[in-house]
ZAPA-270993 format. One record per residue: residue number from 1; residue in one letter; chain; x, y, z of N, C-alpha, C in turn. Coordinates in pm, whole numbers. Atoms other than C-alpha are relative to their C-alpha. Layout:
// ZAPA-270993
REC seq type mol    n.x    n.y    n.z   ca.x   ca.y   ca.z    c.x    c.y    c.z
REC NUM    a   A      X      Y      Z      X      Y      Z      X      Y      Z
...
This chain:
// ZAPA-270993
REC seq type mol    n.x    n.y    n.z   ca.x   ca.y   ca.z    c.x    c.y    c.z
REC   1    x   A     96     81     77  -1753   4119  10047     11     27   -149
REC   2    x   A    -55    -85    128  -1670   4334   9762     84    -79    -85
REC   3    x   A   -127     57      6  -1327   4209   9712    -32   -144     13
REC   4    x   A     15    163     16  -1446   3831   9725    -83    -46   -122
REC   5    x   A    102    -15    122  -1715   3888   9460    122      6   -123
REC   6    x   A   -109    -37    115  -1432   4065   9237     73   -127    -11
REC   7    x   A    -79    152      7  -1199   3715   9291    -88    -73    -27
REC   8    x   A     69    108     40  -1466   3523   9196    -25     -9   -118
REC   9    x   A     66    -25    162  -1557   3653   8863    177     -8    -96
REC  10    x   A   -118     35     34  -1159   3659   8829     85   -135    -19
REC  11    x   A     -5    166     12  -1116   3293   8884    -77    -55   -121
REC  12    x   A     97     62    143  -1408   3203   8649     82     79   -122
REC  13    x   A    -51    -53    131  -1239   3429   8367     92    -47    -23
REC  14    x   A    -85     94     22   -938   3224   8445    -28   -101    -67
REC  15    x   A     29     96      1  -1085   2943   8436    -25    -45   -161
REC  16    x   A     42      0    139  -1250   2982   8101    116     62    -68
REC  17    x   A    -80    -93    124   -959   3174   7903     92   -146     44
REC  18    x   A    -71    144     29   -763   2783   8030    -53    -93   -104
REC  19    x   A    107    116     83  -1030   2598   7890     25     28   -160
REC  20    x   A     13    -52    146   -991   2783   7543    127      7    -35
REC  21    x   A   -120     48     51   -643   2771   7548     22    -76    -40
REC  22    x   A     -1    146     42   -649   2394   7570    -65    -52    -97
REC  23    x   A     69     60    116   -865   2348   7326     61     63   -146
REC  24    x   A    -76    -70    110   -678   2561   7087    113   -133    -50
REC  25    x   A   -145     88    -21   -326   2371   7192    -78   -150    -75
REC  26    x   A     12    146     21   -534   2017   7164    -12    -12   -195
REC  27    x   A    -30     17    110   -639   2104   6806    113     11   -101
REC  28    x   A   -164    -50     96   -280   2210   6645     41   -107     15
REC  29    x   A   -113     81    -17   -148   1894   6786    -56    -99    -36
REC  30    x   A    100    144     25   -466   1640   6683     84    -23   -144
REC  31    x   A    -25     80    163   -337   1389   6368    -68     24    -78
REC  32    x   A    160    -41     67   -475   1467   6087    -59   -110    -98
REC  33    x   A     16    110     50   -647   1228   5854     98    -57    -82
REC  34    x   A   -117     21    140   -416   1002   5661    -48    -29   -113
REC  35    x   A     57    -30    151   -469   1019   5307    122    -68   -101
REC  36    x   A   -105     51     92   -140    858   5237    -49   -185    -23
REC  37    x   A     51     93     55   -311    506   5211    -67    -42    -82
REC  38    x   A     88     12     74   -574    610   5052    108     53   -172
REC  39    x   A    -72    -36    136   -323    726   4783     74    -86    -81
REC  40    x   A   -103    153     66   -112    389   4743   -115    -62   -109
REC  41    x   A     98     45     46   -398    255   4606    -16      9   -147
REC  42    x   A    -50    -64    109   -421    496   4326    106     -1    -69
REC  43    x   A   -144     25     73    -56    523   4224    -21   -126    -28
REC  44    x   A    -43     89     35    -18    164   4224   -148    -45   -130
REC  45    x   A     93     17     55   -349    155   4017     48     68   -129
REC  46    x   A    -42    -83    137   -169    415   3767    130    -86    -51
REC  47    x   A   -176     62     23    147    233   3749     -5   -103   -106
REC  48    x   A     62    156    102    -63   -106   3633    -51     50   -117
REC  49    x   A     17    -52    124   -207    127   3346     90      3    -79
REC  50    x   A   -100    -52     58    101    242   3257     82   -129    -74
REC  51    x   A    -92    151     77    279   -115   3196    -87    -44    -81
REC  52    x   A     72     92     36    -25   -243   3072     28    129   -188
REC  53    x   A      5    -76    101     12     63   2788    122    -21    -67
REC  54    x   A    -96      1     64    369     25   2732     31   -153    -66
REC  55    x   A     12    163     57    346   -407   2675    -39     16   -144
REC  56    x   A     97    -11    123     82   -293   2396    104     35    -98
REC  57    x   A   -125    -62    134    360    -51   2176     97    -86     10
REC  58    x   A   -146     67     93    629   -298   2194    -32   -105   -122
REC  59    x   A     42     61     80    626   -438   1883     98   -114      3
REC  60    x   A    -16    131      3    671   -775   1750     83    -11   -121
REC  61    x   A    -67    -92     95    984   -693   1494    -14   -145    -70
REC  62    x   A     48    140     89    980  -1062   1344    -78    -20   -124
REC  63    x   A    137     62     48    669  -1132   1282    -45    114   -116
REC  64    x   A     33   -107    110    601   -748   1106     76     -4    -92
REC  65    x   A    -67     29    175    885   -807    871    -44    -96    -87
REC  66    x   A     37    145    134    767  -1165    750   -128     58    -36
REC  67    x   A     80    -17     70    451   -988    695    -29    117    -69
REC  68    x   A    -46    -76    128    542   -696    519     69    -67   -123
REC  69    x   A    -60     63     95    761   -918    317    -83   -105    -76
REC  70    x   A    144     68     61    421  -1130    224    -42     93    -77
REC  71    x   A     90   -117    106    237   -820    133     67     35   -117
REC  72    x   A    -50      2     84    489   -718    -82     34   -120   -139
REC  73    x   A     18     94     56    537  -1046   -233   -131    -18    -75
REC  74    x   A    204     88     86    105  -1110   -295     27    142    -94
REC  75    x   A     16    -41     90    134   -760   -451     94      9   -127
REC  76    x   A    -88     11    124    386   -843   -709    -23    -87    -92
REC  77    x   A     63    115     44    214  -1176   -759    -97     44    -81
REC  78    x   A    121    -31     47    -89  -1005   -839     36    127   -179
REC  79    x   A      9    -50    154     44   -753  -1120    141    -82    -32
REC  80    x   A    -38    123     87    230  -1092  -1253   -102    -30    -79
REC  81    x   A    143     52     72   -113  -1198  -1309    -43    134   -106
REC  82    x   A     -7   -134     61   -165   -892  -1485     91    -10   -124
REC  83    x   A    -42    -44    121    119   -893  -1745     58   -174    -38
REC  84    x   A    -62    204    114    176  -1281  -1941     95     52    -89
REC  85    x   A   -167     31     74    505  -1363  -2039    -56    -44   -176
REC  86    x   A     20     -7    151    556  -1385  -2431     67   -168     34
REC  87    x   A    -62    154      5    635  -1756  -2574    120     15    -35
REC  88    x   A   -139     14      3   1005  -1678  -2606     66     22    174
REC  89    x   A      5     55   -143    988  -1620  -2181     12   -118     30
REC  90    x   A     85     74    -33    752  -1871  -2137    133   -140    -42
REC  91    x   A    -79     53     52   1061  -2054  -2354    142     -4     95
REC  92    x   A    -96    -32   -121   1318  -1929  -2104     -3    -65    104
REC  93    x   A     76     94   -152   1120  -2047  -1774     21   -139    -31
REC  94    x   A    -25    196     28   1118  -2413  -1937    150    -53     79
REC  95    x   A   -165     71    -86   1514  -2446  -1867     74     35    104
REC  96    x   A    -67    -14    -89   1546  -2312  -1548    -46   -113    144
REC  97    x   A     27    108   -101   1625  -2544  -1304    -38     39    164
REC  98    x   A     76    -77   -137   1393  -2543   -969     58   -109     74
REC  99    x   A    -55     85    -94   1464  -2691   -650     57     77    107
REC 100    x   A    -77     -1   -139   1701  -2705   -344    182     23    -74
REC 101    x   A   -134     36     27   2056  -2578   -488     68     63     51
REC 102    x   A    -89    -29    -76   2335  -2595   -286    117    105    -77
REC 103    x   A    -67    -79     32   2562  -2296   -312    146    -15     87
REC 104    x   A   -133    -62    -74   2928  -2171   -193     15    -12    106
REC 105    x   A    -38    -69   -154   3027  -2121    184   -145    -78     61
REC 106    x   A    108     61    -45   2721  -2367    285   -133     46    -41
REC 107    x   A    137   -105     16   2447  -2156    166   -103   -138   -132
REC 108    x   A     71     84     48   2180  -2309    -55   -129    117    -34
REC 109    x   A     67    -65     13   1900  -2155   -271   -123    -53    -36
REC 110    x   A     80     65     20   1568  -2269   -328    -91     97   -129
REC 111    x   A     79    -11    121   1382  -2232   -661   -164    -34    -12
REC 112    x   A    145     30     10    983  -2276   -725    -66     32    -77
REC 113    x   A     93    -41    156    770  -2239  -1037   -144     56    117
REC 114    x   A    156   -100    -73    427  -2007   -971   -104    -79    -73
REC 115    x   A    104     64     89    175  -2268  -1049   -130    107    -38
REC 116    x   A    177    -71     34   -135  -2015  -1057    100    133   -110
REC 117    x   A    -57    -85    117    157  -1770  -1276    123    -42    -54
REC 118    x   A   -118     53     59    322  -1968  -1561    112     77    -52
REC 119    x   A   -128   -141     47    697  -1800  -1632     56     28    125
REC 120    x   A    -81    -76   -146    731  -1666  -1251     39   -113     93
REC 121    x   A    -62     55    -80    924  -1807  -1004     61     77    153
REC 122    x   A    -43    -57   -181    988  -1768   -584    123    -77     -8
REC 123    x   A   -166     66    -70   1360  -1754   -517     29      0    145
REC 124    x   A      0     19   -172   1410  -1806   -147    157    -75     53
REC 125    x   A   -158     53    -81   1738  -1860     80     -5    100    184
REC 126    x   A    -19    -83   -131   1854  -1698    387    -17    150    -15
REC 127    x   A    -17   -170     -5   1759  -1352    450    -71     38   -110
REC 128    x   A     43    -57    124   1609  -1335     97   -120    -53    -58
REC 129    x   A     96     81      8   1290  -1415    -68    -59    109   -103
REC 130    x   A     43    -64    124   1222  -1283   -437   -149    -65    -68
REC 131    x   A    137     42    113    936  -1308   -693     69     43   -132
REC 132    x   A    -92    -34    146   1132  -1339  -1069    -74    -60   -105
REC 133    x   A     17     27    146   1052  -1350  -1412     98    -28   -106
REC 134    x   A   -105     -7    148   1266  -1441  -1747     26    101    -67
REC 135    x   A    -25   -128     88   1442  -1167  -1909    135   -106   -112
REC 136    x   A    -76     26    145   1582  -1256  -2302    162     93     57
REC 137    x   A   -151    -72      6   1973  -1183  -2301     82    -39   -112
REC 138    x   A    -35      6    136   2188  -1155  -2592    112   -136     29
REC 139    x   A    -94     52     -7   2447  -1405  -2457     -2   -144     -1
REC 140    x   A     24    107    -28   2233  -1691  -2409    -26    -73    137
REC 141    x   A    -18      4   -132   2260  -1723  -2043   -163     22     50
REC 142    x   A    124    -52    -49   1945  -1737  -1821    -43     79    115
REC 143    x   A     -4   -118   -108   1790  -1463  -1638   -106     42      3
REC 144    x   A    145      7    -58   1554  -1413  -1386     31    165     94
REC 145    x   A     20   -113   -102   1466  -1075  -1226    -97     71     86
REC 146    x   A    121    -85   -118   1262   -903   -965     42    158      5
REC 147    x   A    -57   -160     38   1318   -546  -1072    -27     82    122
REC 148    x   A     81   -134    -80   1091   -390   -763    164    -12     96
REC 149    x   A    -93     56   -136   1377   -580   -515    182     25    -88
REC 150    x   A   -132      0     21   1692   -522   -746    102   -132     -4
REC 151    x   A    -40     75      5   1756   -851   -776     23   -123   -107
REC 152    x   A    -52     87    156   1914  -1118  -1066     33   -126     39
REC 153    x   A    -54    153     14   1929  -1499  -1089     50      5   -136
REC 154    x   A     17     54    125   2122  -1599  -1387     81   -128     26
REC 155    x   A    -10    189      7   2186  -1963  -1489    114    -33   -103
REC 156    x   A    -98     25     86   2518  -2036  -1654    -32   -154    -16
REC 157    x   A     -8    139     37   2541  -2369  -1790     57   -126    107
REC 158    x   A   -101     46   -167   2832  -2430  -1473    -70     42    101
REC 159    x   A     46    -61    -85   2649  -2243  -1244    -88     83      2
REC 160    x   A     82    -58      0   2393  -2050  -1105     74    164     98
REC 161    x   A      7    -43   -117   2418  -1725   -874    -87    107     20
REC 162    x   A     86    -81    -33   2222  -1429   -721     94    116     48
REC 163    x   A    -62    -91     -7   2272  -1084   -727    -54     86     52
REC 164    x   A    125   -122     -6   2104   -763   -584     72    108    -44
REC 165    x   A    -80   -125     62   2197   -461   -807     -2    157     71
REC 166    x   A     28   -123   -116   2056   -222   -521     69      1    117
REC 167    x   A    -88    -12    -89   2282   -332   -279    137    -12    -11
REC 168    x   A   -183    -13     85   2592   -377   -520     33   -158     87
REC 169    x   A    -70     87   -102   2642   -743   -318    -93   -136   -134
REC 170    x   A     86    156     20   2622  -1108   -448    -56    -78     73
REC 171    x   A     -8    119    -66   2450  -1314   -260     29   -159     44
REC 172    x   A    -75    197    -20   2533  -1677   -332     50     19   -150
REC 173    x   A   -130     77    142   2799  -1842   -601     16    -87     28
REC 174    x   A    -47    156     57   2874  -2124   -771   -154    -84     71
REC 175    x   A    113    109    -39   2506  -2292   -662    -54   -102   -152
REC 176    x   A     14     74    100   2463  -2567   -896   -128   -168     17
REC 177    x   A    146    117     17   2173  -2834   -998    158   -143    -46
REC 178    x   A    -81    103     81   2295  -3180  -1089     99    -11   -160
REC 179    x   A    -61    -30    130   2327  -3087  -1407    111     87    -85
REC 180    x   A   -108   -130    -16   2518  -2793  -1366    142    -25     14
REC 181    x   A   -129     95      5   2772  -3013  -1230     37    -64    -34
REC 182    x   A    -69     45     80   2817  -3202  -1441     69     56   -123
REC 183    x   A    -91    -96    119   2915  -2945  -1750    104     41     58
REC 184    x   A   -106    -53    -72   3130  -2856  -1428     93    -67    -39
REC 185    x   A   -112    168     11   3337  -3167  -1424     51     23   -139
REC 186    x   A    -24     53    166   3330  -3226  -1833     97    225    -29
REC 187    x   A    -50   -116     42   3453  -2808  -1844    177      7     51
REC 188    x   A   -106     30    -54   3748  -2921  -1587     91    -74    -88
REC 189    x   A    -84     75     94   3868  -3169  -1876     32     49    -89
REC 190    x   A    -19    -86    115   3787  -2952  -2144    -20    151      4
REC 191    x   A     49   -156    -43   3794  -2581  -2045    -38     45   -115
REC 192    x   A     48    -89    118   3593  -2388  -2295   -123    102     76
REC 193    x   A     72   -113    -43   3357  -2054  -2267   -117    -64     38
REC 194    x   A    193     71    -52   3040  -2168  -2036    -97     64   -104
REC 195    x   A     48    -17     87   2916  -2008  -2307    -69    -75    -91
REC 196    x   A    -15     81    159   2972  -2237  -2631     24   -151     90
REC 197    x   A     -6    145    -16   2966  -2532  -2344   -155    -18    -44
REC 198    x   A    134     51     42   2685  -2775  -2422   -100     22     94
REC 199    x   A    126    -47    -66   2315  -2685  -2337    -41   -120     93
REC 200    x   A     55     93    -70   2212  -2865  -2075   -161   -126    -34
REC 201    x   A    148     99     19   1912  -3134  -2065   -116    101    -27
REC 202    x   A     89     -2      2   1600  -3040  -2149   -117    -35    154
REC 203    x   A     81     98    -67   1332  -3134  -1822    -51    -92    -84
REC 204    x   A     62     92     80   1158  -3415  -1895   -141     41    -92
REC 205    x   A    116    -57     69    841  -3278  -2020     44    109    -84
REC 206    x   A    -40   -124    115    993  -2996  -2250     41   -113    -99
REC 207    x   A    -26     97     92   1176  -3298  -2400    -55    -88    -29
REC 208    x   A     95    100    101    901  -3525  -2468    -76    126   -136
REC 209    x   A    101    -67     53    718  -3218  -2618     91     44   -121
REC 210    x   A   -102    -91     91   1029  -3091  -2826    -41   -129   -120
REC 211    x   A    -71     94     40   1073  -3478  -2978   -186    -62    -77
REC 212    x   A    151    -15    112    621  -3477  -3063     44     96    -47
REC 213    x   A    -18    -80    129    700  -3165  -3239     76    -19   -133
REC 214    x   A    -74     10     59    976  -3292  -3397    -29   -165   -112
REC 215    x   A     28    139    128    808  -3653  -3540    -96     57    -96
REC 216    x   A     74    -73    152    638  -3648  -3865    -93    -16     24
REC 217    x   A    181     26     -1    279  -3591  -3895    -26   -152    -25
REC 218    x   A     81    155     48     96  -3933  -3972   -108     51   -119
């Protein structure tokens, strides 16, 4: 009776030290939560930051040069306004011819008086785009410069061209006004120093004003 008691309490201790095994075994082998979905989520949430940050710094290289090249321009305009040309300038500016003039190798330069600053003038072409004033020269010749930019229009009688002294390069030759070409032509018959050739026209308004100065009082 003994010995059946003892197997009984031996069975149950079995019994229970299975039970606790299995439950050991079942947890080591249970899935565990996934967390990798919950993580796509995120990443792809960081990713959309990330482009959305890098779109922002690319810049817009165009558009910031034409408007650096404004700013620079208004402030050159502005101490124009600032220093007035003398009436032997102001005398200079009269005979330079403005406009659309076709140059060398197809190129073409465009000229423009500064109505709000009499004397200055916007030179403009490809790639280039000055703010110039009249500078007196001993030779007779006319000449326009933008000192900040290193750059020189002068106006031969035959021709015009542009220079930048900071980059050692000409930019355009032989660009000529109507008029230009024609001392061209008449220099082809008669070669002499564009110098000592004849002065071109007058505009029209310099030459009405030369021709009242020039009648007699009443």
């Amino acid at each position: 009776m003994k010995k059946l008691f003892n197997l009984k309490r031996l069975a149950n201790a079995l019994s229970v030290g299975l039970m606790a095994v299995s439950g050991l075994a079942w947890s080591q082998t249970a899935p565990s939560p996934d967390t990798s979905e919950k993580a796509k989520p995120a990443a792809s949430a960081k990713k959309a930051v990330t482009k959305k940050v890098q779109a922002k710094k690319e810049p817009v290289k165009p558009a910031r040069a034409a408007l650096k090249l404004d700013a620079i321009n208004l402030a050159v305009a502005a101490e124009a306004a600032d220093a007035a040309l003398t009436p032997d300038e102001l005398d200079i500016a009269s005979r330079v011819y403005i406009g659309k003039l076709p140059c060398e190798l197809g190129a073409n330069v465009t000229l423009s008086a500064d109505e709000k600053n009499p004397g200055y003038f916007h030179v403009v072409g490809k790639n280039f785009k000055y703010y110039m004033f009249p500078v007196a020269t001993t030779t007779g010749a006319i000449r326009l410069e933008d000192r900040k930019a290193g750059a020189v229009w002068l106006q031969l009688a035959n021709k015009s061209m542009l220079m930048n002294n900071k980059l050692g390069t000409r930019l355009a030759d032989e660009c000529a006004s109507p008029a230009q070409v024609a001392v061209a032509d008449a220099l082809k018959l008669n070669p002499v120093s564009v110098f000592d050739a004849p002065k071109p026209a007058l505009p029209a308004a310099s030459s009405a004003q030369a021709e009242a100065e020039a009648a007699p009082a009443k």
